[in-house]
HTML snippet that shows the backbone in 3Dmol.js (N, CA, C, O; Angstrom):
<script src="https://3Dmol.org/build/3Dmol-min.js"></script>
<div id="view" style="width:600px;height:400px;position:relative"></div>
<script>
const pdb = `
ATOM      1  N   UNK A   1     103.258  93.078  96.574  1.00  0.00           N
ATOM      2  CA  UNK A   1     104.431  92.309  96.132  1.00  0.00           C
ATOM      3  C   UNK A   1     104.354  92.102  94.613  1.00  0.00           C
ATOM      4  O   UNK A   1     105.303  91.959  93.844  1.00  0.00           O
ATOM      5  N   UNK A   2     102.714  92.115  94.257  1.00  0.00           N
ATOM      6  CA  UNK A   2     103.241  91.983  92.698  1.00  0.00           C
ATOM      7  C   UNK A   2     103.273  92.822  91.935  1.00  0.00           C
ATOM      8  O   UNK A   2     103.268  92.581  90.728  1.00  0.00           O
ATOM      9  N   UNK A   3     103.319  94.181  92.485  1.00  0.00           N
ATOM     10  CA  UNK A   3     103.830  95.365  91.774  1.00  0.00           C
ATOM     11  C   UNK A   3     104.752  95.615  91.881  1.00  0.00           C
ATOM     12  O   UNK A   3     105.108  96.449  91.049  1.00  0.00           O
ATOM     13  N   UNK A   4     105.684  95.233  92.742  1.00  0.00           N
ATOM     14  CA  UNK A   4     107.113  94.585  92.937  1.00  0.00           C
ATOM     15  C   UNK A   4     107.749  94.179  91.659  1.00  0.00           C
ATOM     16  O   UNK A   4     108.566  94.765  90.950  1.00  0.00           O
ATOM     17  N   UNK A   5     107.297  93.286  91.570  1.00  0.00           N
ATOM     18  CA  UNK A   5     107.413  91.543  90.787  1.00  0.00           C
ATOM     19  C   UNK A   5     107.011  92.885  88.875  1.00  0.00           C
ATOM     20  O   UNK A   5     107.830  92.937  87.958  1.00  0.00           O
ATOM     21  N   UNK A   6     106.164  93.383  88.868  1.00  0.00           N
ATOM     22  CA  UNK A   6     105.335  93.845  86.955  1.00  0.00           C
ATOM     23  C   UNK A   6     106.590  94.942  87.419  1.00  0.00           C
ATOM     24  O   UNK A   6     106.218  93.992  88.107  1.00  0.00           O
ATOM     25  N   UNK A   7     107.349  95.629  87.668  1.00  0.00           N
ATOM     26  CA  UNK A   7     108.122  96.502  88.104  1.00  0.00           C
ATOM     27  C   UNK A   7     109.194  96.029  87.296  1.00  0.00           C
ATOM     28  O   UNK A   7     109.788  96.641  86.409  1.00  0.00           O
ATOM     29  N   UNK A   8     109.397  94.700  87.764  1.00  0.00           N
ATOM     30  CA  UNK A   8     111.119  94.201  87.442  1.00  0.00           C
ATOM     31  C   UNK A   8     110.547  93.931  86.248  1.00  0.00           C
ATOM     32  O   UNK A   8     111.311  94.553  85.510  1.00  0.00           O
ATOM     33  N   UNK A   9     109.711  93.424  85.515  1.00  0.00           N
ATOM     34  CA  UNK A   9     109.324  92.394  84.408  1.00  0.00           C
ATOM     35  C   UNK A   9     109.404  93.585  83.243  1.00  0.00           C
ATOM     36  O   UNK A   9     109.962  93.370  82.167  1.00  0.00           O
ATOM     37  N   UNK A  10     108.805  94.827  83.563  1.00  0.00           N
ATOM     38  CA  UNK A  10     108.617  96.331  82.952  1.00  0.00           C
ATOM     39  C   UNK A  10     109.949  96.453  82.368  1.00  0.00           C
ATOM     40  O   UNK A  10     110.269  96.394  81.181  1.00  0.00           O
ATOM     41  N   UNK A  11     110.820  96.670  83.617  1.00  0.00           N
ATOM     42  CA  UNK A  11     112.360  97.025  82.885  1.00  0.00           C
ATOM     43  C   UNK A  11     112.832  95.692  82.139  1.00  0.00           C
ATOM     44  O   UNK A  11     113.342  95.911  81.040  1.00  0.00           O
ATOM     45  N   UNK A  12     112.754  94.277  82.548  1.00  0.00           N
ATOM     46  CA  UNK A  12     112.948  93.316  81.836  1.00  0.00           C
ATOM     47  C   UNK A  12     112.735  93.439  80.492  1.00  0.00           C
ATOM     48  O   UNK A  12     113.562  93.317  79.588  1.00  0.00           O
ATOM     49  N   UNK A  13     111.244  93.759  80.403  1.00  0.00           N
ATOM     50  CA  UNK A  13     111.006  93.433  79.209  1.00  0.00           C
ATOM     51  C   UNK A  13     109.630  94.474  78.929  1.00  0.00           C
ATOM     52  O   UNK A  13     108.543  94.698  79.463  1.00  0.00           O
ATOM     53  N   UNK A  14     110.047  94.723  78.301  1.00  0.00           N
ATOM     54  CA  UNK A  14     109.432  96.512  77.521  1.00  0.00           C
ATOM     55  C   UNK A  14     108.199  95.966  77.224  1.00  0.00           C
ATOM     56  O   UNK A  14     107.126  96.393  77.652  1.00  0.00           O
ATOM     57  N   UNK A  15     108.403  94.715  76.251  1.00  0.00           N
ATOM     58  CA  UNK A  15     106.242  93.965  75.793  1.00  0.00           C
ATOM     59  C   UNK A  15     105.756  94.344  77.099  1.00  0.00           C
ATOM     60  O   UNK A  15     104.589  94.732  77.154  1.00  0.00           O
ATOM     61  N   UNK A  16     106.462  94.302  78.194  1.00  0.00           N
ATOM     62  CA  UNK A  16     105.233  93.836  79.570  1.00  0.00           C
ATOM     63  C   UNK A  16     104.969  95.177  80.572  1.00  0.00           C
ATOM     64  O   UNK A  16     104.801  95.342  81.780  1.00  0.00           O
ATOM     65  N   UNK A  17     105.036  96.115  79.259  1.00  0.00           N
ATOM     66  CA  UNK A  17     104.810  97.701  79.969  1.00  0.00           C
ATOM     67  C   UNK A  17     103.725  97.945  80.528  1.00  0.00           C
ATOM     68  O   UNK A  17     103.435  98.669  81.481  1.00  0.00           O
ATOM     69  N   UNK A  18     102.771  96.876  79.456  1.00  0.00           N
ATOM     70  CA  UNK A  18     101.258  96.997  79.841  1.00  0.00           C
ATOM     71  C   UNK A  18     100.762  96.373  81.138  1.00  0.00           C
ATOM     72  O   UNK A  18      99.624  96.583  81.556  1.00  0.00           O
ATOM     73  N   UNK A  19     101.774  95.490  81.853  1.00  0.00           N
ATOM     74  CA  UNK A  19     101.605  94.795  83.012  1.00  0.00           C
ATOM     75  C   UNK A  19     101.987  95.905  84.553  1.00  0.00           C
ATOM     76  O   UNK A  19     101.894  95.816  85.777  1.00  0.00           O
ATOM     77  N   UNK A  20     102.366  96.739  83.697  1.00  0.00           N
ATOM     78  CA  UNK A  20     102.664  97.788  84.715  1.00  0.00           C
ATOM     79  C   UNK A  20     101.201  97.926  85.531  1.00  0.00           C
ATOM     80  O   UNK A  20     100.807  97.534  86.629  1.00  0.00           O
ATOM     81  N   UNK A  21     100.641  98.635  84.501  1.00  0.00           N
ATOM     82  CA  UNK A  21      99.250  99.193  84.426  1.00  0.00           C
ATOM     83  C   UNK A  21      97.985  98.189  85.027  1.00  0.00           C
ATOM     84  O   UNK A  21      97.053  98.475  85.779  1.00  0.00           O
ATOM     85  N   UNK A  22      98.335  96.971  84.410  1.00  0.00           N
ATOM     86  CA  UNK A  22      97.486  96.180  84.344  1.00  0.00           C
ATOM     87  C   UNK A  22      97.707  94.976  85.489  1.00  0.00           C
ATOM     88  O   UNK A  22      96.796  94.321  85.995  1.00  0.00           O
ATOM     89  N   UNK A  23      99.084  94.847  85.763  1.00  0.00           N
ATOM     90  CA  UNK A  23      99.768  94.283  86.433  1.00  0.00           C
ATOM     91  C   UNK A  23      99.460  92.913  86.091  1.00  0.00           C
ATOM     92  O   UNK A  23      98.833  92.129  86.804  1.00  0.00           O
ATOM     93  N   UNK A  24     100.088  92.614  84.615  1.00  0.00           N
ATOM     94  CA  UNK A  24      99.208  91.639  84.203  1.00  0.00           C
ATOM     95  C   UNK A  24     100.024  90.909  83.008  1.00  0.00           C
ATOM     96  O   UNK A  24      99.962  91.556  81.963  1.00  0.00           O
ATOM     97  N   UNK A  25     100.705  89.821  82.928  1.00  0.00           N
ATOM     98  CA  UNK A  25     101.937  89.916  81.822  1.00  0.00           C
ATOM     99  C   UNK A  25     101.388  88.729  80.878  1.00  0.00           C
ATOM    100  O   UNK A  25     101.404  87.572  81.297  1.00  0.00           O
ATOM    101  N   UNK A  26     100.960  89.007  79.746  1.00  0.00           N
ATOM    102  CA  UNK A  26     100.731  87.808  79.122  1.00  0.00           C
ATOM    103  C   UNK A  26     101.802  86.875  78.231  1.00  0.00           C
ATOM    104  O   UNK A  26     101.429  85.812  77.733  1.00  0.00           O
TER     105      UNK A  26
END
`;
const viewer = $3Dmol.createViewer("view");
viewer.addModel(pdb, "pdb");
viewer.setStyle({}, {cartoon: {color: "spectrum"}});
viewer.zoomTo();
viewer.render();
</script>
C-alpha cells in the first residue's frame, strides 16, 4: 500500500522521485 501511496506522491511531486526508490519522502 505504500508503494501505492510514493506512486501518487512521485507524480505529485517530482522532489519525491527519490521516494519512489526509497519509498521514503522527506
Amino acid at each position: 500500500m505504500f508503494y501505492k501511496w510514493t506512486v501518487i506522491t512521485y507524480e505529485h511531486d517530482q522532489k519525491c522521485r527519490v521516494a519512489l526508490e526509497v519509498i521514503q519522502c522527506p
